[in-house]
PDB file of N, CA, C and O in Angstrom, chain B, residues numbered from 101:
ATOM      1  N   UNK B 101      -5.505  13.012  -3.779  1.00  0.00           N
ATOM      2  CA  UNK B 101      -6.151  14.291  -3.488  1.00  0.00           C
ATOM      3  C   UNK B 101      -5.223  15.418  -3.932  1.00  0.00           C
ATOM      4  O   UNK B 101      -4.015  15.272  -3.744  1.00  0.00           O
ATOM      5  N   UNK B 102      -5.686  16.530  -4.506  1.00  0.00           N
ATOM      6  CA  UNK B 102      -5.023  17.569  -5.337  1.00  0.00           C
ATOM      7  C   UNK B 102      -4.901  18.487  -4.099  1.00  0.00           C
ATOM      8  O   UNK B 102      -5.628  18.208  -3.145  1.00  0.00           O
ATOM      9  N   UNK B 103      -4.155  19.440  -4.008  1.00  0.00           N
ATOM     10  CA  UNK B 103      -4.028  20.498  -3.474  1.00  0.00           C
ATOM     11  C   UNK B 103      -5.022  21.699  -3.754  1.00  0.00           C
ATOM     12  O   UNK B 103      -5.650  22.023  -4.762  1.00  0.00           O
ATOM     13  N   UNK B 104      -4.939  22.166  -2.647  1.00  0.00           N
ATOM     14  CA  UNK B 104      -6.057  23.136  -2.380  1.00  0.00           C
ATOM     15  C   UNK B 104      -6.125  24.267  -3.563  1.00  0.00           C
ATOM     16  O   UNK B 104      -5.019  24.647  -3.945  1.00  0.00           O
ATOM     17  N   UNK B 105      -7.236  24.846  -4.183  1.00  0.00           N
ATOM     18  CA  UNK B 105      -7.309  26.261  -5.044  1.00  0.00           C
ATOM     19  C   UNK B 105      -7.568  27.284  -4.456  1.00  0.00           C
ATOM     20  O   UNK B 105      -8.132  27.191  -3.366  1.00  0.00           O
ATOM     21  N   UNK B 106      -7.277  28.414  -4.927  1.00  0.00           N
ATOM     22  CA  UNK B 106      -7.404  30.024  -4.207  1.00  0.00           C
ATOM     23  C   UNK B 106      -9.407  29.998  -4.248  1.00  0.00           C
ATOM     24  O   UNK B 106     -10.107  30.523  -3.382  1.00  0.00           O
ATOM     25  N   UNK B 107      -9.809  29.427  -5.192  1.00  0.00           N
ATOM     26  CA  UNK B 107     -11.692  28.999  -5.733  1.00  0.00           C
ATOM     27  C   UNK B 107     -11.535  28.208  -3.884  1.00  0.00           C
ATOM     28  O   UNK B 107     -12.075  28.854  -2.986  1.00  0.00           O
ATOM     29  N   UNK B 108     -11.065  27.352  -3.639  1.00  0.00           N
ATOM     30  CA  UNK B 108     -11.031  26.278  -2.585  1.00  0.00           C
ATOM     31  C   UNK B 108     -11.171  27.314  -1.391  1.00  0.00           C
ATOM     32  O   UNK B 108     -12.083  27.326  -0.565  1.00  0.00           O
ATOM     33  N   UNK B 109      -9.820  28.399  -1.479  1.00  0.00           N
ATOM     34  CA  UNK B 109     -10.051  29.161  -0.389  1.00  0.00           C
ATOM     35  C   UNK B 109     -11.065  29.946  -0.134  1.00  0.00           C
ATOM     36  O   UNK B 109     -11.673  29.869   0.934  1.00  0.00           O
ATOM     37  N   UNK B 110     -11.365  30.768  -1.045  1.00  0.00           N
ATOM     38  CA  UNK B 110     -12.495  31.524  -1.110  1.00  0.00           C
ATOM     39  C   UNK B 110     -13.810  31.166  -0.448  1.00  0.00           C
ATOM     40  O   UNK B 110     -14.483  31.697   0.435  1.00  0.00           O
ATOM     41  N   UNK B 111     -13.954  29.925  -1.292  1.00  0.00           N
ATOM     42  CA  UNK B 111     -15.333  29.005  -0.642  1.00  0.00           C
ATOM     43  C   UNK B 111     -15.818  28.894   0.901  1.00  0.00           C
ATOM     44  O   UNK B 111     -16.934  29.038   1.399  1.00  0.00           O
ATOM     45  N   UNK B 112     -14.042  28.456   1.703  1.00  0.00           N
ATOM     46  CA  UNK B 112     -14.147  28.182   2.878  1.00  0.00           C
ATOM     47  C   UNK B 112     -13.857  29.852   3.498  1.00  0.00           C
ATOM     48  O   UNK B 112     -14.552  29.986   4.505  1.00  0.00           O
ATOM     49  N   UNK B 113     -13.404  30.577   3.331  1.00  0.00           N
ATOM     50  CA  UNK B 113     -14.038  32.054   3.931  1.00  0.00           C
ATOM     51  C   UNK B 113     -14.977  32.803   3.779  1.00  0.00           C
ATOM     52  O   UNK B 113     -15.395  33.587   4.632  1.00  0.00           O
ATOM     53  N   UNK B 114     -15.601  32.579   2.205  1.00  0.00           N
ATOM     54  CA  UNK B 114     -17.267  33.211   1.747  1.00  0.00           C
ATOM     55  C   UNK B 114     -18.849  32.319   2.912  1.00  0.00           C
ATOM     56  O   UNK B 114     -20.062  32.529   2.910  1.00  0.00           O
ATOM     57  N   UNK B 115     -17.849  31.228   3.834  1.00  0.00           N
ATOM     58  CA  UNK B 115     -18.774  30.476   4.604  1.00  0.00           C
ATOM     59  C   UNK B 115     -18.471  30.608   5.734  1.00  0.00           C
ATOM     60  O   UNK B 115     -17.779  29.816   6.374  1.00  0.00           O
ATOM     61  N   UNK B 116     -19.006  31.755   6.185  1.00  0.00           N
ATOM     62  CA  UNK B 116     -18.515  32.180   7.367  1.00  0.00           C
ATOM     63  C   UNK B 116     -20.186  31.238   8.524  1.00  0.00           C
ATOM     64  O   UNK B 116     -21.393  31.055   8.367  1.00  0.00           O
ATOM     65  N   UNK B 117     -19.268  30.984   9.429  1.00  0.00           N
ATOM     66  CA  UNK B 117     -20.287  29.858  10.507  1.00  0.00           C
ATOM     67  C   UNK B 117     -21.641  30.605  10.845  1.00  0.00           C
ATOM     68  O   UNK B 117     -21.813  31.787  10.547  1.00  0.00           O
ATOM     69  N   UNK B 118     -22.162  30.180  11.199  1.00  0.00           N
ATOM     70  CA  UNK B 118     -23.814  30.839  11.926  1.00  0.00           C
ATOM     71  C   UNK B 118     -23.289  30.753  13.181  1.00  0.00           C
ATOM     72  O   UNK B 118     -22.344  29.995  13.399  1.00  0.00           O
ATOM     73  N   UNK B 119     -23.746  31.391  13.989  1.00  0.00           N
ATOM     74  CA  UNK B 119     -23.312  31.516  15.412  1.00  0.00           C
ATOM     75  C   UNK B 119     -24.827  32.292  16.161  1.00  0.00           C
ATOM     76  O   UNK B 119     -25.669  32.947  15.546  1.00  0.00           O
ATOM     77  N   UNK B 120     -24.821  31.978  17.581  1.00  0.00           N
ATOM     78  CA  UNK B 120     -26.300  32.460  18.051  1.00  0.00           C
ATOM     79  C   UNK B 120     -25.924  34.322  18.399  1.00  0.00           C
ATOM     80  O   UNK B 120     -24.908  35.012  18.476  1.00  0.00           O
ATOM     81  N   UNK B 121     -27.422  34.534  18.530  1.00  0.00           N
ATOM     82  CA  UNK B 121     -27.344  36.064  18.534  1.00  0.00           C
ATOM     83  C   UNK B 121     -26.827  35.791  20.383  1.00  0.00           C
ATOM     84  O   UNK B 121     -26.546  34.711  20.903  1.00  0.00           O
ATOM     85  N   UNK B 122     -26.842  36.995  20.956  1.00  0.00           N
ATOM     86  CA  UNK B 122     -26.555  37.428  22.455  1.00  0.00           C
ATOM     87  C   UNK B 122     -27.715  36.928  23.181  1.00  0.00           C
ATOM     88  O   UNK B 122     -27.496  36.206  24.154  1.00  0.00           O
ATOM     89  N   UNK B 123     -29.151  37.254  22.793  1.00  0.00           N
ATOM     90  CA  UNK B 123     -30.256  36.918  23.101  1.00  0.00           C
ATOM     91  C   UNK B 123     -30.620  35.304  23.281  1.00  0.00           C
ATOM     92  O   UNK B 123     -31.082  34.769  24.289  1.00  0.00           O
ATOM     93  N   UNK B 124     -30.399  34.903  22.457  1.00  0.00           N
ATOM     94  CA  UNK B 124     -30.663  33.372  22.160  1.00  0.00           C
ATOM     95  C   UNK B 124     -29.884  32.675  22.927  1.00  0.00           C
ATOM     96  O   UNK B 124     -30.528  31.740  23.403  1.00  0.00           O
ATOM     97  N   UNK B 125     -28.615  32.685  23.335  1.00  0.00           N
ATOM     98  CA  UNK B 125     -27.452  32.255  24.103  1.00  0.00           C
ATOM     99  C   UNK B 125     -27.327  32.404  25.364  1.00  0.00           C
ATOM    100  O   UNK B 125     -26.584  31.666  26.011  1.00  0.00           O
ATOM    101  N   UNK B 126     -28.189  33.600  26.044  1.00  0.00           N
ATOM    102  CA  UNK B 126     -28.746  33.963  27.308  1.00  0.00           C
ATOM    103  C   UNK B 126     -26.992  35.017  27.691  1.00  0.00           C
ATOM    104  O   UNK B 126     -26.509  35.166  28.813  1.00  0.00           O
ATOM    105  N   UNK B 127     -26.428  35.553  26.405  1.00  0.00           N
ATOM    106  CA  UNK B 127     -25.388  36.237  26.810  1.00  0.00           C
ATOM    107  C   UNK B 127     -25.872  37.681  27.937  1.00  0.00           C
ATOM    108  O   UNK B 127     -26.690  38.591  27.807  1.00  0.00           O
ATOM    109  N   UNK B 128     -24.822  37.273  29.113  1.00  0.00           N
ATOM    110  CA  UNK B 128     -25.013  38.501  29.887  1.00  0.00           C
ATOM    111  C   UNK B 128     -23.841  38.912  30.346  1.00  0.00           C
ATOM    112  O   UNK B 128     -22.969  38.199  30.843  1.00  0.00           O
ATOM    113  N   UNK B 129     -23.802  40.706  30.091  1.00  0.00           N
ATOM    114  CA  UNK B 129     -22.598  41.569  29.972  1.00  0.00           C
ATOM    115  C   UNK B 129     -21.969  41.215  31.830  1.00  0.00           C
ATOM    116  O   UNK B 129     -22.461  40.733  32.851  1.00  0.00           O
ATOM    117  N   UNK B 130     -21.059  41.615  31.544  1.00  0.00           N
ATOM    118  CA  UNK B 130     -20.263  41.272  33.005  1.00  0.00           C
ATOM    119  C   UNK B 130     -20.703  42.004  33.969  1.00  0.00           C
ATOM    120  O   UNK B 130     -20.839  43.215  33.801  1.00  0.00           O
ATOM    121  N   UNK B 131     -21.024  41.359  35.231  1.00  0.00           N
ATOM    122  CA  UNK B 131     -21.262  42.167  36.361  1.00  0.00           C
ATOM    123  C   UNK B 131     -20.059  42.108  37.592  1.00  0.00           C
ATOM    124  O   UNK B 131     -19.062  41.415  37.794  1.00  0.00           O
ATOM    125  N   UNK B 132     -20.707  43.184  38.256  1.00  0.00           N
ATOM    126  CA  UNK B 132     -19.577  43.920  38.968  1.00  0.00           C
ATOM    127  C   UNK B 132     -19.927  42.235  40.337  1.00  0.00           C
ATOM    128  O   UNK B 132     -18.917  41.939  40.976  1.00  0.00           O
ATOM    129  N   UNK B 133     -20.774  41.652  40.540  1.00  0.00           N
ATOM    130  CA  UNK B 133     -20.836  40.439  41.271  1.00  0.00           C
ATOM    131  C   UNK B 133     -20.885  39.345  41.047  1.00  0.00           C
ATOM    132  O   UNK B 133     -21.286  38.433  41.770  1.00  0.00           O
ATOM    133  N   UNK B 134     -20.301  39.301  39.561  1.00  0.00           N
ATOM    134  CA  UNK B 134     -20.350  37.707  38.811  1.00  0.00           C
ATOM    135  C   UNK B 134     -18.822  36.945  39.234  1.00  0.00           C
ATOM    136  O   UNK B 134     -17.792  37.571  38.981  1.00  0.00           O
ATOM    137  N   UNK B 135     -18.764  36.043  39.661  1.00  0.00           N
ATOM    138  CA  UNK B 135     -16.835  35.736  39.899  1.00  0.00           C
ATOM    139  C   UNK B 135     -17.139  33.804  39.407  1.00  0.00           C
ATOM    140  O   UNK B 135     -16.254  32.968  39.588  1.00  0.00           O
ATOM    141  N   UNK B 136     -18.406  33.475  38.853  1.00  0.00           N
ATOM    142  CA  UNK B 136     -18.071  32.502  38.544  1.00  0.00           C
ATOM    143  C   UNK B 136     -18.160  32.010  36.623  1.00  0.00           C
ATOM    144  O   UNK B 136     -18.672  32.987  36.075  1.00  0.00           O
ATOM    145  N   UNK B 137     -17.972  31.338  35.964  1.00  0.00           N
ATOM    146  CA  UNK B 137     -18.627  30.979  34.527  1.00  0.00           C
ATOM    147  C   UNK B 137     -18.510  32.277  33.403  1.00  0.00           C
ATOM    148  O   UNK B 137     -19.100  32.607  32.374  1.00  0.00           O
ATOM    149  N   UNK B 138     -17.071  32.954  34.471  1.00  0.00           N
ATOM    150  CA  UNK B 138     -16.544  34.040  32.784  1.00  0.00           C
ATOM    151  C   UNK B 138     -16.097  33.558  31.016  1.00  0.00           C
ATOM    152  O   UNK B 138     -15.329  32.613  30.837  1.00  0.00           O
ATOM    153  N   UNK B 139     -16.453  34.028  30.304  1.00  0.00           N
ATOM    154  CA  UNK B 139     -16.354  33.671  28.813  1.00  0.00           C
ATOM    155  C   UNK B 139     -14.849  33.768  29.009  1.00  0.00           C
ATOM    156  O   UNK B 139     -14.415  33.237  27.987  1.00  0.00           O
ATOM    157  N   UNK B 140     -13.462  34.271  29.987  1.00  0.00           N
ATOM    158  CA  UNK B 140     -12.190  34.168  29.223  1.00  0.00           C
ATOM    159  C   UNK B 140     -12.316  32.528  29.684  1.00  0.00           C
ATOM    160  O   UNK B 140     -11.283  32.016  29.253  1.00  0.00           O
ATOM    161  N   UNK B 141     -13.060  31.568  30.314  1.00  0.00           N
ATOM    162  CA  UNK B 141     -12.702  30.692  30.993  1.00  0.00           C
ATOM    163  C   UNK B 141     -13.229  29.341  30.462  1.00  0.00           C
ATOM    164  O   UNK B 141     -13.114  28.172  30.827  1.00  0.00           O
ATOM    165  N   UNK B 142     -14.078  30.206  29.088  1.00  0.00           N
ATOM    166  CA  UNK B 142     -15.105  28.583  28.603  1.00  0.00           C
ATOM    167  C   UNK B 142     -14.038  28.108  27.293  1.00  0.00           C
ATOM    168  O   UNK B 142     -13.181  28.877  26.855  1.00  0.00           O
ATOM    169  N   UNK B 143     -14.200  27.070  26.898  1.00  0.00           N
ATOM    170  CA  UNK B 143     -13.134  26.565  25.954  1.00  0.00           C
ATOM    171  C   UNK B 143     -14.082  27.283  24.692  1.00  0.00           C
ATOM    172  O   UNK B 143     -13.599  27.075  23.579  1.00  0.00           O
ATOM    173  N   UNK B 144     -15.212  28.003  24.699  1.00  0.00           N
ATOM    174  CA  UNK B 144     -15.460  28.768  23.112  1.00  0.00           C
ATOM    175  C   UNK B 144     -14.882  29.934  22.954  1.00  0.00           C
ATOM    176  O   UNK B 144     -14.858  30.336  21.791  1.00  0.00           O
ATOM    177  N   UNK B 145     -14.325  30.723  23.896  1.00  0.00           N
ATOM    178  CA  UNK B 145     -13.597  31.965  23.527  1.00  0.00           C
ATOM    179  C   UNK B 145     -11.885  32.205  23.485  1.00  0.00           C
ATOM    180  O   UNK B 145     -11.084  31.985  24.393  1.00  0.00           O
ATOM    181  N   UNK B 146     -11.702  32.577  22.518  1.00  0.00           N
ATOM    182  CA  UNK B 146     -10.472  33.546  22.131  1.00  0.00           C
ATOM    183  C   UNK B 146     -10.353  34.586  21.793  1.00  0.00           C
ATOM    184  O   UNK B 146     -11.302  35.108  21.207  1.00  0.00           O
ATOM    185  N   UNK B 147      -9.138  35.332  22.019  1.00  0.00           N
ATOM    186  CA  UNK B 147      -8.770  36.514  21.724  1.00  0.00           C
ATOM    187  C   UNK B 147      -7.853  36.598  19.954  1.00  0.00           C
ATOM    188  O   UNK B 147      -6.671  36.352  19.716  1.00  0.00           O
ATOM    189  N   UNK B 148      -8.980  37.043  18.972  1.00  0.00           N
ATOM    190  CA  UNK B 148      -8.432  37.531  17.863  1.00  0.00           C
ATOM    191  C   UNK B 148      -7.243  38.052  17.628  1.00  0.00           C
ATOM    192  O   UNK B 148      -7.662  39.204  17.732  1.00  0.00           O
ATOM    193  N   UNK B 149      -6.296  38.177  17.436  1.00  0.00           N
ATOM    194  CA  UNK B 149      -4.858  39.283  17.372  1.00  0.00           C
ATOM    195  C   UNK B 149      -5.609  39.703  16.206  1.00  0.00           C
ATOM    196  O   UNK B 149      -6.311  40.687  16.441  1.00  0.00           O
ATOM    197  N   UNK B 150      -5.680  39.255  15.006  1.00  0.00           N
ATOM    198  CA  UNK B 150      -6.150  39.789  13.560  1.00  0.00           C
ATOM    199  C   UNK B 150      -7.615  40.669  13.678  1.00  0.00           C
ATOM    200  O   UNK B 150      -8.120  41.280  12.737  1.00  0.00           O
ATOM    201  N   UNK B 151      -8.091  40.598  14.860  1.00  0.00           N
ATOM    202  CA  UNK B 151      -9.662  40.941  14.446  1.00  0.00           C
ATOM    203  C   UNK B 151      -9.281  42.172  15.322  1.00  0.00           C
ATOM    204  O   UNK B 151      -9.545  43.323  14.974  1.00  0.00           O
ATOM    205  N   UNK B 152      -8.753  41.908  16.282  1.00  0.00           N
ATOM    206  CA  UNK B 152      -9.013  43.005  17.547  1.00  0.00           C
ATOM    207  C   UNK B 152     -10.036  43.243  18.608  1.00  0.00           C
ATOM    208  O   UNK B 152     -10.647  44.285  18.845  1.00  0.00           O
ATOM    209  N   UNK B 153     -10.134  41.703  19.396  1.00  0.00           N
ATOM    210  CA  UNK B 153     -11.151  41.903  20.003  1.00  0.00           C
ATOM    211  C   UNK B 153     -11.357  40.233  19.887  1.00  0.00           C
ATOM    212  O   UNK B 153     -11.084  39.502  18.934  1.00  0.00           O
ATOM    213  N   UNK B 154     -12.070  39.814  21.501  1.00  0.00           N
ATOM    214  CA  UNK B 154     -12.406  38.911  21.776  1.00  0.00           C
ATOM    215  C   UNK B 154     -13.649  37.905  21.067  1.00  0.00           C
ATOM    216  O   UNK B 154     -14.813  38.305  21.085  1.00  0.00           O
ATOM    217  N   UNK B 155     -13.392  36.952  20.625  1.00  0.00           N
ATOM    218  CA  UNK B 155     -14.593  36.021  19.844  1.00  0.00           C
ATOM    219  C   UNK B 155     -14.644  34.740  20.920  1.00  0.00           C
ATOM    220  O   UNK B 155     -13.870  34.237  21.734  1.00  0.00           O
ATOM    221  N   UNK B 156     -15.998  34.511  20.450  1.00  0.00           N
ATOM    222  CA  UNK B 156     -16.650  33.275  20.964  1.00  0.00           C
ATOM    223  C   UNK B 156     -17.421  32.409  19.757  1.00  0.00           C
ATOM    224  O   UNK B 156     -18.292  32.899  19.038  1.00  0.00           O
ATOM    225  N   UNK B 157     -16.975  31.133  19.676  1.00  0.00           N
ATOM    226  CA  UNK B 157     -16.940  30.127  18.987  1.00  0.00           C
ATOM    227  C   UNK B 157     -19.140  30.260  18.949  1.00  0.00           C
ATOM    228  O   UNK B 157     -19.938  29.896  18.085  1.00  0.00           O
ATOM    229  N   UNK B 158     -19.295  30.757  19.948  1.00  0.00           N
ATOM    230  CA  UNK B 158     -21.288  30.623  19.833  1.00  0.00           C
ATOM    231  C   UNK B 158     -21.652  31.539  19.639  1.00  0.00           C
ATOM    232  O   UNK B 158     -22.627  31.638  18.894  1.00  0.00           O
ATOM    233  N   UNK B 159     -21.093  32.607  20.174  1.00  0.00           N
ATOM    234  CA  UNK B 159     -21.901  34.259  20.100  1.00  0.00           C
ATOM    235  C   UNK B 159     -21.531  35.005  19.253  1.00  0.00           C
ATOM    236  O   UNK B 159     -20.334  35.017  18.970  1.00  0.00           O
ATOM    237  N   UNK B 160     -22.381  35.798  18.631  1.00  0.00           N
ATOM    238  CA  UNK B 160     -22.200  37.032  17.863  1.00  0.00           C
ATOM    239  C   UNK B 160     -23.147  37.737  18.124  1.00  0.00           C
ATOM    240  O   UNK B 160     -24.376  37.737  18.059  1.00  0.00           O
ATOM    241  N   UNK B 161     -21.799  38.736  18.635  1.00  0.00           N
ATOM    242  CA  UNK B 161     -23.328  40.179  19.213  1.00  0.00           C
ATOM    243  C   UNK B 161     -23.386  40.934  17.894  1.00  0.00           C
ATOM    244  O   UNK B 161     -22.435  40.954  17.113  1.00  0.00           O
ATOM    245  N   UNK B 162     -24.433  41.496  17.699  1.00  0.00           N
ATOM    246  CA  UNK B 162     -24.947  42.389  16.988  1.00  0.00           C
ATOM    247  C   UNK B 162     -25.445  44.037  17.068  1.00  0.00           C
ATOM    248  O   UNK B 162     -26.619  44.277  17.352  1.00  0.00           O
ATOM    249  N   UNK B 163     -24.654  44.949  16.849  1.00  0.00           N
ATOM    250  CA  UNK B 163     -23.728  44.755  16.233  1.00  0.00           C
ATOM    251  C   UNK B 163     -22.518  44.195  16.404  1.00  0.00           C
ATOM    252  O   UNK B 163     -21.996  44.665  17.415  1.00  0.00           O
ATOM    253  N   UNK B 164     -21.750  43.299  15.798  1.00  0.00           N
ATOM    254  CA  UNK B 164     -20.753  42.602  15.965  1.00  0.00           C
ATOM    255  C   UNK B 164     -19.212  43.539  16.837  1.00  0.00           C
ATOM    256  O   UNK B 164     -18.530  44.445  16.358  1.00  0.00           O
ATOM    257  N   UNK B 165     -19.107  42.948  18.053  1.00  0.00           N
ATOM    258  CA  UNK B 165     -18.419  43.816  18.703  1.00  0.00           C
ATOM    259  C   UNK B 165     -17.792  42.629  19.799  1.00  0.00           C
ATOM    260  O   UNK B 165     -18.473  41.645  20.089  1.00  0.00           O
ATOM    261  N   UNK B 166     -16.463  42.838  20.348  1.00  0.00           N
ATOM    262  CA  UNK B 166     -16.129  42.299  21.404  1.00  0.00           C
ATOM    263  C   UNK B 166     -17.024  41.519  22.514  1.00  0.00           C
ATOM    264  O   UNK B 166     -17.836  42.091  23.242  1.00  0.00           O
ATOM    265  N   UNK B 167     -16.723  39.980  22.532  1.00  0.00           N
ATOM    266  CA  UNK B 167     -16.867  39.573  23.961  1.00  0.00           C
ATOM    267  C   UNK B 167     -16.185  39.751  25.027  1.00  0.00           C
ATOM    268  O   UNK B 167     -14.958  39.839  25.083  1.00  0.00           O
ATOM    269  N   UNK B 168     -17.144  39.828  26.155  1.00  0.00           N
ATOM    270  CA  UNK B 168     -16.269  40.489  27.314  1.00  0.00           C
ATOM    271  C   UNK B 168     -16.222  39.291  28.225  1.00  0.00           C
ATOM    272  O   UNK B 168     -16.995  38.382  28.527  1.00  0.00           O
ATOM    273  N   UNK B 169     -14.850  39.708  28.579  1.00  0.00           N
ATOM    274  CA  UNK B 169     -14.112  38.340  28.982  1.00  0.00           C
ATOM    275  C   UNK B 169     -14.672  37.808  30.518  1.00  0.00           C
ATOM    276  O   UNK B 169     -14.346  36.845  31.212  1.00  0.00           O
ATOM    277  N   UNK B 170     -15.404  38.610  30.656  1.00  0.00           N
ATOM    278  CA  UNK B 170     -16.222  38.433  32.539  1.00  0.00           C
ATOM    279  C   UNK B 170     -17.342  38.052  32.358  1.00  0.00           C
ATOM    280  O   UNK B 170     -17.919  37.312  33.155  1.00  0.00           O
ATOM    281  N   UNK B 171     -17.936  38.555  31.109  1.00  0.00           N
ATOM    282  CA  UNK B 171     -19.322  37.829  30.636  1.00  0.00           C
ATOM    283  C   UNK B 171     -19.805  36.815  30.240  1.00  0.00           C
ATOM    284  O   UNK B 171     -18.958  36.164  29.627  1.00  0.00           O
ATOM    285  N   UNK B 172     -21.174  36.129  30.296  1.00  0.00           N
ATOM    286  CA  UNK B 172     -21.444  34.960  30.358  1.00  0.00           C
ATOM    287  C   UNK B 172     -22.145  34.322  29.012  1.00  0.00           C
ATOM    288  O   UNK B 172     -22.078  35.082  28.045  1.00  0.00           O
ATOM    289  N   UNK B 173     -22.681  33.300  28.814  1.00  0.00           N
ATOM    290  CA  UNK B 173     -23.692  32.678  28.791  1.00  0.00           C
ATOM    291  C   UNK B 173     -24.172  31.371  28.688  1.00  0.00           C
ATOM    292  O   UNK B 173     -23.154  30.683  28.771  1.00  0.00           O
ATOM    293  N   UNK B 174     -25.276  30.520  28.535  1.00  0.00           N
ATOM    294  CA  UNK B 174     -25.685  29.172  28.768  1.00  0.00           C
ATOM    295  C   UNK B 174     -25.004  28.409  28.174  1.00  0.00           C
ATOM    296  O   UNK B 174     -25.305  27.236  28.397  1.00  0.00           O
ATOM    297  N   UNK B 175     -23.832  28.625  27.190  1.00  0.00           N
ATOM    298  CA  UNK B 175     -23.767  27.112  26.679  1.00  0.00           C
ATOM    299  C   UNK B 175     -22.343  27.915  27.157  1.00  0.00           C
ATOM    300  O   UNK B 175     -22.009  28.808  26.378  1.00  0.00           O
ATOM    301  N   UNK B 176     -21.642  27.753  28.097  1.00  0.00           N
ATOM    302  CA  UNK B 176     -20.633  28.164  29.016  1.00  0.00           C
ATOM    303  C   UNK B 176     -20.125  26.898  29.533  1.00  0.00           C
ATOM    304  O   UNK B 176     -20.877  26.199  30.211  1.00  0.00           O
ATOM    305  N   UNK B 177     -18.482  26.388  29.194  1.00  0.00           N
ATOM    306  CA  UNK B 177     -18.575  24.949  29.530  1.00  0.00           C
ATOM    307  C   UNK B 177     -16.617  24.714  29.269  1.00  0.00           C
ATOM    308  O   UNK B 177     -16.151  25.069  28.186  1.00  0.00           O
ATOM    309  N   UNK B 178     -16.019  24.332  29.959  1.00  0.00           N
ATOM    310  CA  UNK B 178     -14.949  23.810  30.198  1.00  0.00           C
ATOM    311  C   UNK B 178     -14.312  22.697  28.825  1.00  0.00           C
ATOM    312  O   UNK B 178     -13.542  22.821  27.873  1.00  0.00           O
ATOM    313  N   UNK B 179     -15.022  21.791  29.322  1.00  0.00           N
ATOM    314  CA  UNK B 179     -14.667  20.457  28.433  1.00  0.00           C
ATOM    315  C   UNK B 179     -15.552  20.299  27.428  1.00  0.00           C
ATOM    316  O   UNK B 179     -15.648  19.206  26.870  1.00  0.00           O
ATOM    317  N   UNK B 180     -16.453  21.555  26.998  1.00  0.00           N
ATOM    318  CA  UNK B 180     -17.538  20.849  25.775  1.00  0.00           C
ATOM    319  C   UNK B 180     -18.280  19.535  26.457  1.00  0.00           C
ATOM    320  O   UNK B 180     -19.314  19.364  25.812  1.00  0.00           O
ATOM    321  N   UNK B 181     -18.199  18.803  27.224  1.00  0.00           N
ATOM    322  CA  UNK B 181     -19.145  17.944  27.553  1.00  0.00           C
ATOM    323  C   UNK B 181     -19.734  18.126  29.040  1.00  0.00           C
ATOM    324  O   UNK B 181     -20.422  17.246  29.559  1.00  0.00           O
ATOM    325  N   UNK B 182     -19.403  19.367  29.705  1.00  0.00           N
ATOM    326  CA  UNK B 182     -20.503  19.487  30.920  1.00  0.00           C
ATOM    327  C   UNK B 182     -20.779  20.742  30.837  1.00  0.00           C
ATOM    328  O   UNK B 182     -19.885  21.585  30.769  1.00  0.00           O
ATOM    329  N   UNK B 183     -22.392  21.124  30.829  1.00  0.00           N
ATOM    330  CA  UNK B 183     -22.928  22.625  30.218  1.00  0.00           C
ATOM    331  C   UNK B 183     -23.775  23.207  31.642  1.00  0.00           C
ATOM    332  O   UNK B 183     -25.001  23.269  31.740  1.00  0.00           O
ATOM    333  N   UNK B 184     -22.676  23.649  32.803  1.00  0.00           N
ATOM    334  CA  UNK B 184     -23.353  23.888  34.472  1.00  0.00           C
ATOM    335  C   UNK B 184     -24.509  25.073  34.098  1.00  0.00           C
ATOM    336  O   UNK B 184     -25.427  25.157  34.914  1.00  0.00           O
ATOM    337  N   UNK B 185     -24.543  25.892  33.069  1.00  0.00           N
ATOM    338  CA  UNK B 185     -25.694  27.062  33.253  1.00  0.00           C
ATOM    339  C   UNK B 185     -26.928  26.578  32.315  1.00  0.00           C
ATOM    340  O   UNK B 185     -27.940  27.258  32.485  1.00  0.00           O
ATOM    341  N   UNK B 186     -27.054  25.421  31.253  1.00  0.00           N
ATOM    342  CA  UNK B 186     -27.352  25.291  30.917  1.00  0.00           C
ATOM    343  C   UNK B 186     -28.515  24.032  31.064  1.00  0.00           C
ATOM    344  O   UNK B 186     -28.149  22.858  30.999  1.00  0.00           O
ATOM    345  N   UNK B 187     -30.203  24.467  31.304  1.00  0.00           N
ATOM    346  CA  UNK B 187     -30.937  24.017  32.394  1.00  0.00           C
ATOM    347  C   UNK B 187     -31.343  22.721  31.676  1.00  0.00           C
ATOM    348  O   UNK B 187     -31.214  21.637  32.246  1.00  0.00           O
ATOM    349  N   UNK B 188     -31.933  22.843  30.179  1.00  0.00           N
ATOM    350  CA  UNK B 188     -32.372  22.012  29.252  1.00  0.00           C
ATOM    351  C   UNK B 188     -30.884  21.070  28.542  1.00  0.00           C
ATOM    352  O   UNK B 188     -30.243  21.512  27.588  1.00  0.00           O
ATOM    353  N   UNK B 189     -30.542  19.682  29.275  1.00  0.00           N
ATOM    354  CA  UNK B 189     -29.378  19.499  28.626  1.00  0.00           C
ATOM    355  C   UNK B 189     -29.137  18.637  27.261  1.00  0.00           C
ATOM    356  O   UNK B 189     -28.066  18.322  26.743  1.00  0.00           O
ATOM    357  N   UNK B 190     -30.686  18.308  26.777  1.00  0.00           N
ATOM    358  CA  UNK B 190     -30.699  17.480  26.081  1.00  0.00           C
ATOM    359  C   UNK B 190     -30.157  18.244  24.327  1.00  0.00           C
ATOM    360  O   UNK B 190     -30.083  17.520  23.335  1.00  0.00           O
TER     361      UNK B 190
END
């Protein structure tokens, strides 16, 4: 196997992932009485240093802007294999 080309790199950043809208994901902004199933706490979110601003491996709000780290949504999940908000698990 040859080493990677700058063509190689390109490819894999011109393919940027699909990710669900806010809507579709059942994303909901943080409330002042939510204390359980925050996005800093699901294994899909991190904090960008390069971007400036919190990402989630599922969501993309539109316009594309920070996840908030108190906020939620259905596919909200620890270990990737148990999905507690998520009603339909199949």
């Amino acid at each position: 196997m040859s080493d990677a080309t700058l063509a190689d790199y390109r490819r894999l950043i011109a393919d940027r992932p699909a990710k669900l809208t806010g809507p579709e994901a059942q994303y909901t902004p943080a409330s002042q009485n939510s204390t359980d199933y925050h996005c800093d706490q699901c294994r899909h979110f991190f904090i960008s240093k390069v971007a400036g601003y919190n990402v989630c491996e599922v969501v993309r709000l539109q316009p594309e802007k920070s996840i908030e780290s108190k906020a939620k949504c259905k596919f909200w999940t620890r270990t990737g294999e148990r999905f507690p908000l998520l009603n339909n698990h199949a």
